[in-house]
Structures are given as structure tokens and as C-alpha cells.
C-alpha positions as CSV (number, residue, x, y, z in Angstrom):
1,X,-9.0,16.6,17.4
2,X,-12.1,14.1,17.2
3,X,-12.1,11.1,19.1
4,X,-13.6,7.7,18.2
5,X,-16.7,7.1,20.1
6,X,-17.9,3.6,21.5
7,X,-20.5,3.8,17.9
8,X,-17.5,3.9,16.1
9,X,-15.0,1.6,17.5
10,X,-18.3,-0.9,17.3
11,X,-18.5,0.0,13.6
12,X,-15.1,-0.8,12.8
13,X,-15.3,-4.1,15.0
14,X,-18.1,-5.1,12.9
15,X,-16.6,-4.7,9.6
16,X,-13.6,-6.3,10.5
17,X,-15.4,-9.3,11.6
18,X,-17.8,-9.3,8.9
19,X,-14.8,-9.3,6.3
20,X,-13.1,-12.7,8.1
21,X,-16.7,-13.7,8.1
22,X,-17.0,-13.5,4.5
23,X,-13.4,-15.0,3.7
24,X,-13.8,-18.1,5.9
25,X,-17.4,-18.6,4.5
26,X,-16.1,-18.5,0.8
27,X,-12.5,-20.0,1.7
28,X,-15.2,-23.4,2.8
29,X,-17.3,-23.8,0.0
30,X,-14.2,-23.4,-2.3
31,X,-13.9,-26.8,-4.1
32,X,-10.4,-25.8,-4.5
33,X,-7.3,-26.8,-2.4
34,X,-5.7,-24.1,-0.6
35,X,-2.9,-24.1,-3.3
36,X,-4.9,-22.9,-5.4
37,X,-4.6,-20.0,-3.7
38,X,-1.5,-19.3,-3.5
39,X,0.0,-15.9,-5.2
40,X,3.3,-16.8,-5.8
41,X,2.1,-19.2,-9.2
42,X,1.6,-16.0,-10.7
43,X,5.4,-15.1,-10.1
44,X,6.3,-17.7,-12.9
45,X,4.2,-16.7,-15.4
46,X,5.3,-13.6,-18.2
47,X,2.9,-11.3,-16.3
48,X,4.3,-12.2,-12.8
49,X,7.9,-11.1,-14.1
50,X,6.5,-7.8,-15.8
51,X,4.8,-7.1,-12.8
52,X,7.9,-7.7,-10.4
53,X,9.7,-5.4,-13.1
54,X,7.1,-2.6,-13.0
55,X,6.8,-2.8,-9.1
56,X,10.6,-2.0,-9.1
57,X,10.2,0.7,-11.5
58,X,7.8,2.3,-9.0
59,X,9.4,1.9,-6.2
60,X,12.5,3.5,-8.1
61,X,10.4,6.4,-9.2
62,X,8.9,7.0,-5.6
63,X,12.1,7.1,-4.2
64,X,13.0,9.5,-7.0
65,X,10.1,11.5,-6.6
66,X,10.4,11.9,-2.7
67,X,14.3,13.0,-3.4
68,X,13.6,15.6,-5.4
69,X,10.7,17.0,-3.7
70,X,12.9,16.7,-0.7
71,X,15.2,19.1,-2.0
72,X,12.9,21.7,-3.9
73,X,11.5,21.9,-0.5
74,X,15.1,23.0,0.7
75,X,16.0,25.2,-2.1
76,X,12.6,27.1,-1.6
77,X,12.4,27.5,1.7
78,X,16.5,28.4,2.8
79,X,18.1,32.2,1.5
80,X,21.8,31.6,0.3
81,X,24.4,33.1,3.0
82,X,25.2,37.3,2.1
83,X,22.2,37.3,0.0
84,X,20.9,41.0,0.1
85,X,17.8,41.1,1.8
């Protein structure tokens, strides 16, 4: 098992803050209001409803997916009871 050295936890301390570094520098030269950032005007556009429609058809078809993987895995891996061996 490989630990994180001091190298690396200082690596992933400077792209974190590097990454709020960049959003706060563009977020205050925005000539925009902070509304204008805000995700949920997309929500009532055409787009915003397909997109809400397609996220639920993933999320159908993952839970799907994981169901039936689910039970190949039991099928595959358990012998039926008097099954000659």
C-alpha cells in the first residue's frame, strides 16, 4: 500500500489553493453580478428540461445496469442445490 508523502500532500495543497486562487481572481474582475452565475437559469430554458430528462434517464439506466450486473454476478458464481458435481 503506498502512502502519501509530505511532497505529495504539499502538491495537492498547492493545487487546491491555486484552483480557489484562480476562481476568486476571475470571480473579481467579472463585470458581472453574481447572478449571473447562477446554474439554475439554465433549468428554465428547453435545454435545462432535456437535460433534467436525460440526467433521469441515466440515473434510471445505472440503477438498471448495477441490478443486473448484480445478479449475473449471483447466477455465475452460486451451483443450484442437487446439481451433480
Amino acid at each position: 500500500m503506498h502512502t502519501a508523502s509530505p511532497a505529495d500532500w504539499a502538491a495537492a495543497g498547492s493545487l487546491g489553493l491555486s484552483a480557489i486562487g484562480l476562481i476568486a481572481f476571475a470571480l473579481a474582475f467579472a463585470d458581472a453580478d453574481l447572478a449571473y452565475f447562477d446554474p439554475r437559469r439554465l433549468l428554465d430554458t428547453d435545454l435545462g428540461a432535456r437535460l433534467l430528462v436525460e440526467a433521469a434517464r441515466l440515473r434510471d439506466a445505472v440503477c438498471d445496469g448495477s441490478r443486473d450486473a448484480a445478479a449475473l454476478v449471483i447466477l455465475l458464481t452460486t451451483s443450484p442445490k442437487g446439481a451433480m458435481a
